[in-house]
N, C-alpha and C positions, 0 to 999 in steps of 0.2 A: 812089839809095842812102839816100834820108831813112827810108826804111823798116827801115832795117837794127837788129836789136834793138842790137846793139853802141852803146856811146854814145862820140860824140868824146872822144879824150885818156883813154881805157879801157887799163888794163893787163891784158889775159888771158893766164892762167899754165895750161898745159897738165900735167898728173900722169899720170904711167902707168909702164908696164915698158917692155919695150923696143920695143915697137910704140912707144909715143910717145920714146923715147929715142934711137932708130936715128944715135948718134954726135953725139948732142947734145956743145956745151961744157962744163967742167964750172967750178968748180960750180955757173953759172946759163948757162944754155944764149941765146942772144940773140943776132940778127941784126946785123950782119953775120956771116955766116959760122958760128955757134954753133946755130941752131936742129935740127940733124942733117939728114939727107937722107929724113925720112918726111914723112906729114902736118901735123905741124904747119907745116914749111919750107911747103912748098904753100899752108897756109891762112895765111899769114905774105903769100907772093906774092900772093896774090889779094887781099888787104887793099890793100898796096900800092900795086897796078897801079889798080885798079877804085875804090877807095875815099880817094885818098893825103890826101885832106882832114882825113878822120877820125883821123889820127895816132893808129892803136890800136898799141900798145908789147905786143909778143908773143914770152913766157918759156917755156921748157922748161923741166922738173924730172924729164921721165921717168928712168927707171931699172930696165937689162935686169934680170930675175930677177923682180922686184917681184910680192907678191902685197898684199892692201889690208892685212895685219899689216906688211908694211915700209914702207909708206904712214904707216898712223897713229903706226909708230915716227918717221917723220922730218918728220910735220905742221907738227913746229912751226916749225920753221927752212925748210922748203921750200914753205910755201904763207901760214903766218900769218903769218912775219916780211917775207912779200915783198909783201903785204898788197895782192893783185889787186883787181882791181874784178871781173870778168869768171875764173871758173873752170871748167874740164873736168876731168872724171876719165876716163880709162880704164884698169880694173883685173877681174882676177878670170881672163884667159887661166891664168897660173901656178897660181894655186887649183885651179884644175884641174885642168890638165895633169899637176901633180905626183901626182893623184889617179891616172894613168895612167904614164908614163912613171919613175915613182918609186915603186909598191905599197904597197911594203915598209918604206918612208920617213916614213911617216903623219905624223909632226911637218913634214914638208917643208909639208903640202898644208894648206889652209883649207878644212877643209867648210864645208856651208852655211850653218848657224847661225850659225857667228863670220863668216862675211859678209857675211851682213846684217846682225846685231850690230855692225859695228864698221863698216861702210861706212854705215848709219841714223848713227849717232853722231858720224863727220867730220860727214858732211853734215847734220845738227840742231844741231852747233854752229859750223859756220862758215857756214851758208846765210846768217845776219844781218848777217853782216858785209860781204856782196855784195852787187852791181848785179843779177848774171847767174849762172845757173849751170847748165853743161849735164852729162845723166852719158851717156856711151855706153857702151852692152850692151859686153861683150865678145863675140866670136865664134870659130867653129872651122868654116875654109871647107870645109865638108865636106856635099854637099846630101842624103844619108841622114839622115833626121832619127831614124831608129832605133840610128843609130851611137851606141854607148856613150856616150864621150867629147863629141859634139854632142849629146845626149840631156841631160846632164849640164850640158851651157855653157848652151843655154836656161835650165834653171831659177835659173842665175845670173844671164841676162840680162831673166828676168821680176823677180827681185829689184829691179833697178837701173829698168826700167820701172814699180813699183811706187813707188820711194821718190821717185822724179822726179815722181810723182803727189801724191806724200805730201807733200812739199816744194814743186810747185810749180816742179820746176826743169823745162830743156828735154830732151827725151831725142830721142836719137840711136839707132836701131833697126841697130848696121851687121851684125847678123848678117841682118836683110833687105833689105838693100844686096846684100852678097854673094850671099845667096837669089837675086834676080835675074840676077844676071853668069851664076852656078852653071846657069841655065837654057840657057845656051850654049856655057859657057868651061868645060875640064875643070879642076878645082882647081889640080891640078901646076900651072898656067898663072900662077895668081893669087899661090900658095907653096908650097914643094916641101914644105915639112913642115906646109902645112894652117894654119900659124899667120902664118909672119913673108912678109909680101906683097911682091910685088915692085911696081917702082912706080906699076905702074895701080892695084894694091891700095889704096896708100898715093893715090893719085887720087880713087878712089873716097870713103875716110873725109874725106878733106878735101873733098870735094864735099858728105859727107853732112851735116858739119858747117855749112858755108858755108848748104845751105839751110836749115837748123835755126835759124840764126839770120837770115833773109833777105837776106843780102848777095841786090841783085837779079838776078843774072847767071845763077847757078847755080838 
């Protein structure tokens, strides 16, 4: 485990919707028993079990609905006053989605430009204040890459591939995590509505995480 980017006595605060929130505690989500039952719990256990040396301290903040404007509304109380060493984001599913399952709603949805806009801006003014910082793609388990709505989540998910470039931070690819399952596994399998995973799904991100940052196991 000496390899593992994570540094001993690291506190990493997880941010997202409700993929990272899945019944988190409120209002700081923290093991025992508070991390919810998605991936972060997962990457929480395998710290644990494989690493228990490293005494890394691992926070939830997600929050269902969440698109990166309810993000940057509650920045400051949910990520700079809890003042992580180690940060994740995962954001932009809702951005989307609202784009599709809401039309008519247009104030609901975050086009593109206020999403990089303002997701570059978290992350250019809080990168400095970190050890670590990873951003994962959002995705949409759906392997028609012509599909409107998947058509649409890439070029969200090249945004966050970009800025993790831009910055320096680690990026986490999970819509080609999923890609690969999707070569065997009919989507229904992974989430009945293509979005919220069941918990191989939630296996998988926290696998993809775990290698991103080299825990040696995964």
């Amino acid at each position: 485990m000496r390899g593992m980017k994570i540094e001993p006595n690291s506190k990493l605060l997880f941010i997202g919707d409700s993929i990272t929130d899945i019944g988190r505690a409120r209002p700081i989500g923290e093991a025992p028993g508070g991390l919810g039952d998605g991936y972060v719990s997962l990457v929480e256990a395998a710290l644990l079990a494989l690493c228990p040396e490293r005494r890394i301290r691992v926070v939830n903040v997600g929050s269902g609905g969440n698109t990166v404007r309810d993000l940057a509304a509650r920045w400051e109380t949910d990520v700079l006053q809890q003042k992580p060493d180690w940060l994740s984001i995962l954001i932009g599913i809702n951005d989307v989605w609202r784009q599709y399952d809401r039309p008519l709603l247009k104030e609901q949805s975050v086009f593109l430009d206020e999403y990089q806009t303002t997701l570059d801006k978290l992350v250019r003014n809080t990168k400095p204040l970190l050890k670590g910082l990873v951003l994962m793609t959002p995705y949409y388990i759906e392997p028609n890459a012509a599909d409107a709505m998947r058509a649409t989540m890439d070029k969200y998910g090249q945004v966050v591939k970009k800025l993790a470039e831009k910055y320096g931070a680690i990026c986490v690819d999970t819509q080609a995590a999923f890609n690969r399952v999707l070569k065997t596994v009919y989507p229904g399998e992974l989430a009945w509505d293509r979005v919220h995973p069941v918990r191989g799904g939630h296996m998988l991100l926290a696998s993809e995480f775990l290698k991103a940052v080299e825990l040696g196991c995964c």
